[in-house]
GUVEX-66097 format. One record per residue (C-alpha): residue in one letter; residue number from 0; x, y, z. Coordinates in pm, whole numbers, plus 50000, padded with zeros to 5 digits. Last residue first. Layout:
<sites>
@aa=A i=NUM c1=X c2=Y c3=Z .
...
</sites>
This chain:
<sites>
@aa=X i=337 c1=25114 c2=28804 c3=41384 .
@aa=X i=336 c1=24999 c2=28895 c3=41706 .
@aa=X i=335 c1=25313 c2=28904 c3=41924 .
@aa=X i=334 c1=25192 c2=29153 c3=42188 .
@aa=X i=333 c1=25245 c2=29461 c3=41919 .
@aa=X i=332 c1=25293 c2=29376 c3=41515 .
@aa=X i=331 c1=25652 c2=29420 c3=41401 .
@aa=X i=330 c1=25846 c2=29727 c3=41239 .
@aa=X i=329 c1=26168 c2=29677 c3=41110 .
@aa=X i=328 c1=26405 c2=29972 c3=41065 .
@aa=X i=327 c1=26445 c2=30063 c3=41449 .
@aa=X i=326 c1=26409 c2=29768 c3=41538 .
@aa=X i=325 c1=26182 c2=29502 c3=41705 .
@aa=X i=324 c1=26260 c2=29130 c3=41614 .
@aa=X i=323 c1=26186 c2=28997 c3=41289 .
@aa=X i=322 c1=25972 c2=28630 c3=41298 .
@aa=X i=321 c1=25715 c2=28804 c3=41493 .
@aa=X i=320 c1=25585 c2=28932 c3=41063 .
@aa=X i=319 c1=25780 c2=29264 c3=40914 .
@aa=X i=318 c1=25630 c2=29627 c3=40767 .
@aa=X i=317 c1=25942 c2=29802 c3=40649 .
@aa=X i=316 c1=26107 c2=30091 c3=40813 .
@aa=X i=315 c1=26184 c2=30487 c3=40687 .
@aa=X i=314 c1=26287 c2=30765 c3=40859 .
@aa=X i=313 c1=26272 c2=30690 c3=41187 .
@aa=X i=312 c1=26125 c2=30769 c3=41556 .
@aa=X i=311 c1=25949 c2=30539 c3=41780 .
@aa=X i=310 c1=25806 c2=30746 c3=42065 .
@aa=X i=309 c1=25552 c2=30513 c3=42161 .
@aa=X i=308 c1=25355 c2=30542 c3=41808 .
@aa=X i=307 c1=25585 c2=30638 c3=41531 .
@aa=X i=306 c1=25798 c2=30974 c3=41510 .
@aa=X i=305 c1=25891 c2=31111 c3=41122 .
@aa=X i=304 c1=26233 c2=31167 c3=41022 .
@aa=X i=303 c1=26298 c2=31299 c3=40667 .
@aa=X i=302 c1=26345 c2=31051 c3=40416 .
@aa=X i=301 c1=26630 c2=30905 c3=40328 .
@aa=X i=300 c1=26576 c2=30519 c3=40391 .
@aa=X i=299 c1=26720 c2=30332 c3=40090 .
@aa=X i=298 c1=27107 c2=30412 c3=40029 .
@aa=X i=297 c1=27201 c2=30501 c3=40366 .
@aa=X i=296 c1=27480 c2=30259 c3=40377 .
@aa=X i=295 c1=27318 c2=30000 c3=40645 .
@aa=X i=294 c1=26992 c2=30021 c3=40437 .
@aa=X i=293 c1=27184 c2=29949 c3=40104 .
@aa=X i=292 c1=27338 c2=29624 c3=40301 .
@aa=X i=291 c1=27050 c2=29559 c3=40442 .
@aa=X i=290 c1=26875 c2=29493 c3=40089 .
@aa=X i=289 c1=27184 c2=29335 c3=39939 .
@aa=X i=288 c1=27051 c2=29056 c3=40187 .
@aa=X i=287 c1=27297 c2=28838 c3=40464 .
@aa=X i=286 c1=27142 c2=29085 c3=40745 .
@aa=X i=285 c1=26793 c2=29043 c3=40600 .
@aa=X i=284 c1=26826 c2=28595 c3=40580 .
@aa=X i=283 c1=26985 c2=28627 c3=40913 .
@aa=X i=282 c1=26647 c2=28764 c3=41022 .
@aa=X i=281 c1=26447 c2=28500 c3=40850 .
@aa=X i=280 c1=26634 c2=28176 c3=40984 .
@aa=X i=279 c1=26866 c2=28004 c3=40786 .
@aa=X i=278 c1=26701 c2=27619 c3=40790 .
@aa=X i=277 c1=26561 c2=27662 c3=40417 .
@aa=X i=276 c1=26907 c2=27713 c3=40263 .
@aa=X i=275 c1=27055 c2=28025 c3=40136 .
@aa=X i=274 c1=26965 c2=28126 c3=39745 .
@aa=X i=273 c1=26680 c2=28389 c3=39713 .
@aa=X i=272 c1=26666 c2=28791 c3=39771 .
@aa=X i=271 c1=26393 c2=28945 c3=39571 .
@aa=X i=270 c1=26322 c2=29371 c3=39610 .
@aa=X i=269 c1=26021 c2=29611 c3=39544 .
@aa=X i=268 c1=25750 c2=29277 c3=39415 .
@aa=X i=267 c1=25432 c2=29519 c3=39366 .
@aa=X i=266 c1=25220 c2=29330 c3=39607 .
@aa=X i=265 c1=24964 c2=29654 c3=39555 .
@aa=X i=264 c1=25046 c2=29781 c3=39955 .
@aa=X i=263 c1=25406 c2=29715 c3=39824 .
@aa=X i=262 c1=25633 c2=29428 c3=39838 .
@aa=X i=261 c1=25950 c2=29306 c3=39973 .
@aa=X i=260 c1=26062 c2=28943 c3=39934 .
@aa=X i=259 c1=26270 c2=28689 c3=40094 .
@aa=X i=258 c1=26351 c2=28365 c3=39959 .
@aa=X i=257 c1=26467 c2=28038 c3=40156 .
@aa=X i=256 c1=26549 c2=27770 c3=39989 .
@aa=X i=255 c1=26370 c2=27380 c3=40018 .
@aa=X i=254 c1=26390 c2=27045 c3=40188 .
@aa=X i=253 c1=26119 c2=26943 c3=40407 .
@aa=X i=252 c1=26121 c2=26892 c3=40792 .
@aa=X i=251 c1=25884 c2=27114 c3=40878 .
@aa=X i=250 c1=26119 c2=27384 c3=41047 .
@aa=X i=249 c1=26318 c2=27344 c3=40738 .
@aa=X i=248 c1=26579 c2=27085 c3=40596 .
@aa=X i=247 c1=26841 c2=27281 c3=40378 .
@aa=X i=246 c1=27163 c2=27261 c3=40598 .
@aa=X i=245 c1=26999 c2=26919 c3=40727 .
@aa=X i=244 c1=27060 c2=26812 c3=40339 .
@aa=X i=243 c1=27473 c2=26843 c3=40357 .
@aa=X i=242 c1=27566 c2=26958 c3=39992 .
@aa=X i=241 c1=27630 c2=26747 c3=39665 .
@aa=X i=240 c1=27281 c2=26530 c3=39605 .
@aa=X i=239 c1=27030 c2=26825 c3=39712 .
@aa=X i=238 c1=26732 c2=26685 c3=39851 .
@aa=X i=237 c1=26477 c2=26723 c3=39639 .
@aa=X i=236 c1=26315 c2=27126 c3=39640 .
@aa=X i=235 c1=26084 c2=27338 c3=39836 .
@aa=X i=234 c1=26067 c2=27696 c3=39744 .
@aa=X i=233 c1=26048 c2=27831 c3=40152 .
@aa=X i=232 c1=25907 c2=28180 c3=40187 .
@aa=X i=231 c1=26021 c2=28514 c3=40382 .
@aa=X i=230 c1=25862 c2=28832 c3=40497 .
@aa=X i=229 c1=25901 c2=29188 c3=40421 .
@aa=X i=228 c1=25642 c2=29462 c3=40357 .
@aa=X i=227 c1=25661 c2=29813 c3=40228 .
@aa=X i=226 c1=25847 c2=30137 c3=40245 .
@aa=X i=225 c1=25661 c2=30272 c3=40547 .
@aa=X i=224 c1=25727 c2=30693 c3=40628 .
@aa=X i=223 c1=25387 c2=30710 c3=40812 .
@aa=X i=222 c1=25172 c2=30349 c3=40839 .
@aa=X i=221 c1=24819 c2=30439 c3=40927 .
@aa=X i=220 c1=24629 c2=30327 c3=40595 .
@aa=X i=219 c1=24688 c2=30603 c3=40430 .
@aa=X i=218 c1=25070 c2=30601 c3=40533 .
@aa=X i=217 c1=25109 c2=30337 c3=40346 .
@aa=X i=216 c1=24972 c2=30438 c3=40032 .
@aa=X i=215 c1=25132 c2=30774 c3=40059 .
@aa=X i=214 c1=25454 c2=30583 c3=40093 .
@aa=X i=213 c1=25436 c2=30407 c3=39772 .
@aa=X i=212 c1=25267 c2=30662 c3=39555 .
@aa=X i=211 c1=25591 c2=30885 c3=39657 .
@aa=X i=210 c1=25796 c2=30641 c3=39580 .
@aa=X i=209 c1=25648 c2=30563 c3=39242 .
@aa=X i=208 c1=25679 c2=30952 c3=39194 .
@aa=X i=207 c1=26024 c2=30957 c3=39243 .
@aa=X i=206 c1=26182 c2=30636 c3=39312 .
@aa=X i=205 c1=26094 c2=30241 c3=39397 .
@aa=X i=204 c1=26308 c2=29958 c3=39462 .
@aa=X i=203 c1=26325 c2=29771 c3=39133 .
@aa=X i=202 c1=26173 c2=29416 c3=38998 .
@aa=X i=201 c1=26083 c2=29506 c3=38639 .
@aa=X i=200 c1=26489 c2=29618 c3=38541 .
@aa=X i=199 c1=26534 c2=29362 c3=38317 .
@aa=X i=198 c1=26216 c2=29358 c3=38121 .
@aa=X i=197 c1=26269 c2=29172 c3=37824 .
@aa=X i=196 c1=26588 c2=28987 c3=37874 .
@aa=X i=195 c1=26488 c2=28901 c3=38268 .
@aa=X i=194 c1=26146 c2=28748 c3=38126 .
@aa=X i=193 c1=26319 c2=28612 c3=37828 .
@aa=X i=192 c1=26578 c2=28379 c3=38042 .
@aa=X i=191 c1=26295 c2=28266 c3=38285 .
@aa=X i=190 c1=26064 c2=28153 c3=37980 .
@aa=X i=189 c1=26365 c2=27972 c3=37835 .
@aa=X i=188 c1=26384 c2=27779 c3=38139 .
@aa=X i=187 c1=26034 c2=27716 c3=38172 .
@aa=X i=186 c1=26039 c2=27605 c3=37867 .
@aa=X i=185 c1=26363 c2=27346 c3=37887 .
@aa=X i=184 c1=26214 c2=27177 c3=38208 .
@aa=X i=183 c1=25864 c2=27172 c3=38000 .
@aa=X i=182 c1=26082 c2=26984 c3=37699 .
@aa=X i=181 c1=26192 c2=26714 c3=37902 .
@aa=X i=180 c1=25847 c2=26638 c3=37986 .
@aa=X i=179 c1=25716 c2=26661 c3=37744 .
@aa=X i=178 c1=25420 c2=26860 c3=37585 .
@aa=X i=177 c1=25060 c2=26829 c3=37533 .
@aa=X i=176 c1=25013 c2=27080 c3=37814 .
@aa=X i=175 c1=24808 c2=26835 c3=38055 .
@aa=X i=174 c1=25068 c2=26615 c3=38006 .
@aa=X i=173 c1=25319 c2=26861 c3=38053 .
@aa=X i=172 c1=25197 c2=26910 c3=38423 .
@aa=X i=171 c1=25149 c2=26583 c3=38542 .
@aa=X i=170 c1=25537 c2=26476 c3=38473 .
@aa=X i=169 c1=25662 c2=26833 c3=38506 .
@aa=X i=168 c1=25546 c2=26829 c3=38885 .
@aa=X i=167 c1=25299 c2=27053 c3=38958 .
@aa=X i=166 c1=25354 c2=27359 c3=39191 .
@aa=X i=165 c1=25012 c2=27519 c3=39063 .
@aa=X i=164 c1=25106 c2=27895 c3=38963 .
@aa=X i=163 c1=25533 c2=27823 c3=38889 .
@aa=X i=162 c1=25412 c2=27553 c3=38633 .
@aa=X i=161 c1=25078 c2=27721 c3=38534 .
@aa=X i=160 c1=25278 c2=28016 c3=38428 .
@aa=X i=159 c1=25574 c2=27825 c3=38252 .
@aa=X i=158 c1=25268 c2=27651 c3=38068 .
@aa=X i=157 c1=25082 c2=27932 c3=37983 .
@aa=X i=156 c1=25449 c2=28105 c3=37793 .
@aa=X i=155 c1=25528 c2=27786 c3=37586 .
@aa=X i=154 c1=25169 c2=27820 c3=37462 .
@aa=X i=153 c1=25195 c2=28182 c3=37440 .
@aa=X i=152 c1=25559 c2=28141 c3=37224 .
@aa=X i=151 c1=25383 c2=27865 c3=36942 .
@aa=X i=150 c1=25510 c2=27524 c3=36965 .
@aa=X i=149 c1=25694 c2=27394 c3=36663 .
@aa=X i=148 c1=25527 c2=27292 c3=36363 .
@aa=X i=147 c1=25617 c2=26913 c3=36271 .
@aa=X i=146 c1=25926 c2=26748 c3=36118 .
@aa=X i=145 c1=26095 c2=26945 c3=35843 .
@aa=X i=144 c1=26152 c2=27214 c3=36140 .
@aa=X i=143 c1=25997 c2=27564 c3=36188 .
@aa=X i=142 c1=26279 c2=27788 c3=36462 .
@aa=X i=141 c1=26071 c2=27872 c3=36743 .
@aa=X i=140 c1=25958 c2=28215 c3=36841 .
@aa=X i=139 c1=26069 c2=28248 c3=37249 .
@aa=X i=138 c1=26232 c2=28605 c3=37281 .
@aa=X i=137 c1=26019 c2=28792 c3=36977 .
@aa=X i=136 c1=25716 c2=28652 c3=37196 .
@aa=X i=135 c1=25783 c2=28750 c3=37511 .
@aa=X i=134 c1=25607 c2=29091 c3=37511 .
@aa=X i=133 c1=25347 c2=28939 c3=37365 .
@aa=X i=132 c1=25249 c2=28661 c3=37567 .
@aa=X i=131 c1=25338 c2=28925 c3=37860 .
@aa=X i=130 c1=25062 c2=29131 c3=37754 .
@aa=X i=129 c1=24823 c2=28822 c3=37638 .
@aa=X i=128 c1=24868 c2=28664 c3=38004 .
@aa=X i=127 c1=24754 c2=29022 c3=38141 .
@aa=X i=126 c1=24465 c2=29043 c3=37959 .
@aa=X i=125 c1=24304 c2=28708 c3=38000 .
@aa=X i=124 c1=24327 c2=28731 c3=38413 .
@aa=X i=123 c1=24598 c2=28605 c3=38616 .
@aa=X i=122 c1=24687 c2=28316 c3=38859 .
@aa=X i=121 c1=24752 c2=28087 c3=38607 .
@aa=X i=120 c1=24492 c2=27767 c3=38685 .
@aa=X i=119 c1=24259 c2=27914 c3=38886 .
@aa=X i=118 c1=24270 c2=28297 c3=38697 .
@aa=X i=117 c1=24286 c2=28181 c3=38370 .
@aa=X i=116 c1=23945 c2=27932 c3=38439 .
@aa=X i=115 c1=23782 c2=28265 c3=38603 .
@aa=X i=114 c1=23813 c2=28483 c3=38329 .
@aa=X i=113 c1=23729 c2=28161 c3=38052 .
@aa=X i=112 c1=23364 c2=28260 c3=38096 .
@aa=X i=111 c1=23471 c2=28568 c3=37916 .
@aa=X i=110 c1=23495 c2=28404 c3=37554 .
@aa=X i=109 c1=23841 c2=28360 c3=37408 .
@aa=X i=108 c1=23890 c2=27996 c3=37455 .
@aa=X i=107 c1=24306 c2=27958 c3=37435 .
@aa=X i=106 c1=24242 c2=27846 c3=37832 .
@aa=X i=105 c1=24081 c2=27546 c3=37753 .
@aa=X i=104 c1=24318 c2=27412 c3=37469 .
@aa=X i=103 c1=24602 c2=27449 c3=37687 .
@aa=X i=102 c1=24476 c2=27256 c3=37975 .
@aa=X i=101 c1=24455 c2=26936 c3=37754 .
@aa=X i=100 c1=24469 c2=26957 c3=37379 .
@aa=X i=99 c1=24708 c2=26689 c3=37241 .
@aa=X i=98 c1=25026 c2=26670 c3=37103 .
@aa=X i=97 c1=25210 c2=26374 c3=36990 .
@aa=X i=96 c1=25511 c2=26251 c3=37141 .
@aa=X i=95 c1=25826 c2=26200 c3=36895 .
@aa=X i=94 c1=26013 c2=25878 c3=36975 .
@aa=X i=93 c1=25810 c2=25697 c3=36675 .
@aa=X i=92 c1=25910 c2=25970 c3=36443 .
@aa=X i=91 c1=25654 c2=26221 c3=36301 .
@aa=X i=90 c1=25592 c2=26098 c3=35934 .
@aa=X i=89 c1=25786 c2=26374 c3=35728 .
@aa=X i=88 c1=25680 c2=26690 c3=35590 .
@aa=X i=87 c1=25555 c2=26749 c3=35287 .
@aa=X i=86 c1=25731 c2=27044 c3=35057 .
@aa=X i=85 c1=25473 c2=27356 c3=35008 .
@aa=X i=84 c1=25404 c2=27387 c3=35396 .
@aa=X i=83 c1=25467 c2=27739 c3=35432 .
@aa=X i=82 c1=25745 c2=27733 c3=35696 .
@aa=X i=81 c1=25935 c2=27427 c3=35412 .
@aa=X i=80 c1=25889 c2=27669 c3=35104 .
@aa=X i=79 c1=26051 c2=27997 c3=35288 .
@aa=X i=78 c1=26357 c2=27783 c3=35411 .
@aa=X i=77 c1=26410 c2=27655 c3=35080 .
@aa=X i=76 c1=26350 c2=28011 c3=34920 .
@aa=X i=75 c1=26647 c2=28110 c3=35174 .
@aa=X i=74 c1=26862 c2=27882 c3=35109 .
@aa=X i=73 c1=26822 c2=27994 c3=34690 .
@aa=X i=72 c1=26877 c2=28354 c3=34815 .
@aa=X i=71 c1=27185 c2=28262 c3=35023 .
@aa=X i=70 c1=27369 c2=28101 c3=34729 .
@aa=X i=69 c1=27263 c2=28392 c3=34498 .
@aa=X i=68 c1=27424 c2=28629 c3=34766 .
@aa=X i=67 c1=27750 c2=28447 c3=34806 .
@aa=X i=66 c1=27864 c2=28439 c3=34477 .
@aa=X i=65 c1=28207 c2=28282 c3=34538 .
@aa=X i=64 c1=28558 c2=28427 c3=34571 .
@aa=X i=63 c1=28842 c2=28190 c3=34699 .
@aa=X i=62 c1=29028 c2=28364 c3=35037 .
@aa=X i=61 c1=29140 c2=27978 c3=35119 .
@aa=X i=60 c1=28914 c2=27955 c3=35462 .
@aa=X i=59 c1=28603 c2=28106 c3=35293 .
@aa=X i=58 c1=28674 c2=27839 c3=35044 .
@aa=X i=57 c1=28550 c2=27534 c3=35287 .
@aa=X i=56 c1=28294 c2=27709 c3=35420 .
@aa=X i=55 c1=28174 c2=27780 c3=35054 .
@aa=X i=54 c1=28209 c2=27430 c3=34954 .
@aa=X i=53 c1=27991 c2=27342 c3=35267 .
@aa=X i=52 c1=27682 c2=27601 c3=35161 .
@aa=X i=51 c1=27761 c2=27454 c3=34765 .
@aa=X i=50 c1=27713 c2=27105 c3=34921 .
@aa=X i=49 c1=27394 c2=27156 c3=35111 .
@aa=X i=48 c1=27208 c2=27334 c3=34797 .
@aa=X i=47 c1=27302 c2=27096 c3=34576 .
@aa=X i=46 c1=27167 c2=26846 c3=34860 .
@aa=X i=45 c1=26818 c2=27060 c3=34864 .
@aa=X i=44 c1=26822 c2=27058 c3=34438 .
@aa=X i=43 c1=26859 c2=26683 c3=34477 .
@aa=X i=42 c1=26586 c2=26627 c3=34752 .
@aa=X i=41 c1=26377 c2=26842 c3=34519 .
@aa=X i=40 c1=26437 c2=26655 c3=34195 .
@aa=X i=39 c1=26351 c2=26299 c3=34390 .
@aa=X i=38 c1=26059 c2=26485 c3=34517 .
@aa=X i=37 c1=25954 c2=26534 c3=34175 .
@aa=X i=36 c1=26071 c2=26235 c3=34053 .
@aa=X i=35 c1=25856 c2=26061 c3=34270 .
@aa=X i=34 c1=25528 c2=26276 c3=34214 .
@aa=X i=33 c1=25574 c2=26222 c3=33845 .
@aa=X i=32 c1=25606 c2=25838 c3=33925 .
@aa=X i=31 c1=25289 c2=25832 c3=34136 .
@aa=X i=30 c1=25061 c2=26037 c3=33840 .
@aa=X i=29 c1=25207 c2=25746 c3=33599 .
@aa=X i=28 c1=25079 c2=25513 c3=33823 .
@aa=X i=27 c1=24748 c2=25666 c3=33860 .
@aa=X i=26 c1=24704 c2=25747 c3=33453 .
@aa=X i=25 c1=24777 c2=25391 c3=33424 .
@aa=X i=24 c1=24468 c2=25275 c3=33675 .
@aa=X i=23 c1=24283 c2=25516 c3=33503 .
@aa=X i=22 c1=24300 c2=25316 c3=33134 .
@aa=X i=21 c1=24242 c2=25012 c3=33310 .
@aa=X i=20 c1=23960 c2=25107 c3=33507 .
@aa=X i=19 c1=23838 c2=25268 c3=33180 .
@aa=X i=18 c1=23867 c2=25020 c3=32993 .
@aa=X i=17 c1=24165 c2=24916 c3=32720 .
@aa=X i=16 c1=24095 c2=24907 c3=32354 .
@aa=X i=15 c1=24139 c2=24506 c3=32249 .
@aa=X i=14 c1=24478 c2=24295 c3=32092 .
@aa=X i=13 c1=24646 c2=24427 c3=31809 .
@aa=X i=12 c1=24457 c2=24517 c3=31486 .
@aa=X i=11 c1=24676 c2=24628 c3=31200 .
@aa=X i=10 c1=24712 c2=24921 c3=31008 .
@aa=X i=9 c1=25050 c2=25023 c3=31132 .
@aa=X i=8 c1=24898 c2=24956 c3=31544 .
@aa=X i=7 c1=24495 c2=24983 c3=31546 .
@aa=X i=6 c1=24394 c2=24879 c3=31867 .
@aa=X i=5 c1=24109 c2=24667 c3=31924 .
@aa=X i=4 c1=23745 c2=24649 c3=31965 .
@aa=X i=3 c1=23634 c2=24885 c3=31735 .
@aa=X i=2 c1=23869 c2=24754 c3=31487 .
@aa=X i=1 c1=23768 c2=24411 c3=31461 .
@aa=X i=0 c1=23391 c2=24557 c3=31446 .
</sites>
């Protein structure tokens, strides 16, 4: 019975067996060290890893040889175990916003009663969000960090869309994103930069057969020899801190730039001119354009002449709003009805 309930130690009895709380409670503390060391041995094998990367930048320098190739592979397997989750990642710090769901979580629904949701908050349907998701995607894919999984590209992508779509400001609008606000300003930014890496030459005045379509579409509709329409649009912005503000107060007493646009009978987007301040009127806006300049040089209108209603004759014009006066390239609606 003595040694039933105690342990034998050189043929002696010492003390009682331990229970199985006791006996578990060990296994859990020895289970807690194990997991120590091993992130103890990882950290070290990380640092190793650090060092022989800034011993090599530091013989590069001196011409010393070094085996570059098994350095890079082990980097590399680091790199490879921290995307796939293998090492745990730390506590998010306190200065780190969490993300929530929001806008963004509504419009990654795939079902089609989502159509009209995309279209009132992006100004597009489903498809044509995914296509430039897509095509943006090599441009925005985020670097994955020790700290949390960066954002994915279409989620950077809907909110630079539902930024320029709504006119929020980036205080309501990252909220609803899940995002901050420091790091909408730097989205949208990065959204701009891949849009004009991906598809530079997207905005173009049309040639050959896209021409052709152009001015067949206009002239359809009673508009011979028409190129497309023209108007400008004020982008409001704050006052600006380092040039006179009257220069860029408009006719409703806001601040903003004026941009002028040409478009198609589709709103195909021909030509963008953006930059002078919201007081220059429209027309001085066309005569300060690269557009008038490649009008003034014959490098636009060269079709054959054609003659217009009261004996109007041209070979090409652009449909214009009462802000344009008469011309022989700008073609206004008659008795001032805009």
């Amino acid at each position: 019975m003595e040694e039933a309930s105690g342990m034998v130690i050189d043929g002696i009895v010492r003390g009682r067996a331990l229970t199985i709380d006791e006996r578990t409670a060990i296994a859990a503390a020895v289970n807690v060290v194990l997991y120590r060391c091993q992130l103890e041995r990882t950290a070290g094998k990380m640092k190793a890893a650090a060092r022989a990367r800034r011993k090599v930048t530091a013989l590069a320098s001196s011409s010393e040889g070094l085996d570059l190739g098994a350095l890079s592979n082990a980097v590399l397997q680091v790199c490879y175990a921290l995307g796939c989750g293998a090492f745990p990642r730390a506590t998010p710090r306190w200065w780190m916003k969490w993300r929530t769901g929001g806008t963004w979580e509504d419009l990654r629904q795939s079902d089609d009663a989502t159509d009209d949701y995309f279209r009132y908050k992006l100004r597009m349907s489903p498809r044509v969000f995914r296509e430039i998701a897509e095509t943006l995607s090599p441009y925005l894919q985020r670097r994955v960090t020790f700290y949390r999984v960066p954002l994915q590209p279409d989620h950077i992508v809907a909110y630079a869309l539902y930024r320029w779509a709504s006119g929020e400001t980036y205080e309501s609008g990252t909220c609803s994103f899940g995002i901050g606000r420091a790091y909408g300003i730097t989205a949208v930014r990065d959204v701009t930069a891949a849009l004009l890496d991906a598809d530079p030459d997207k905005i173009s005045w049309p040639t050959g057969l896209d021409k052709v379509v152009v001015l067949r579409a206009f002239a359809d509709k009673g508009f011979p020899n028409c190129h497309g329409c023209i108007d400008c649009t004020h982008i409001y912005v704050d006052k600006p801190a380092n040039a006179n503000g009257e220069d860029y107060c408009d006719r409703k007493r806001q601040f903003s730039v004026q941009v002028q646009v040409v478009v198609d009978m589709n709103l195909r987007v021909l030509d963008v001119f953006v930059g002078y301040p919201g007081s220059v009127h429209d027309m001085r806006m066309l005569h300060l354009s690269s557009l008038w300049e490649r009008v003034e040089s014959g490098q636009l209108f060269t079709d054959p002449h054609v003659m217009l209603a009261f004996g109007v004759r041209t070979n090409g014009y652009l449909l214009g709003d009462n802000d344009y006066p008469q011309s022989e390239r700008i073609v206004v609606p008659y008795g001032g009805l805009a």
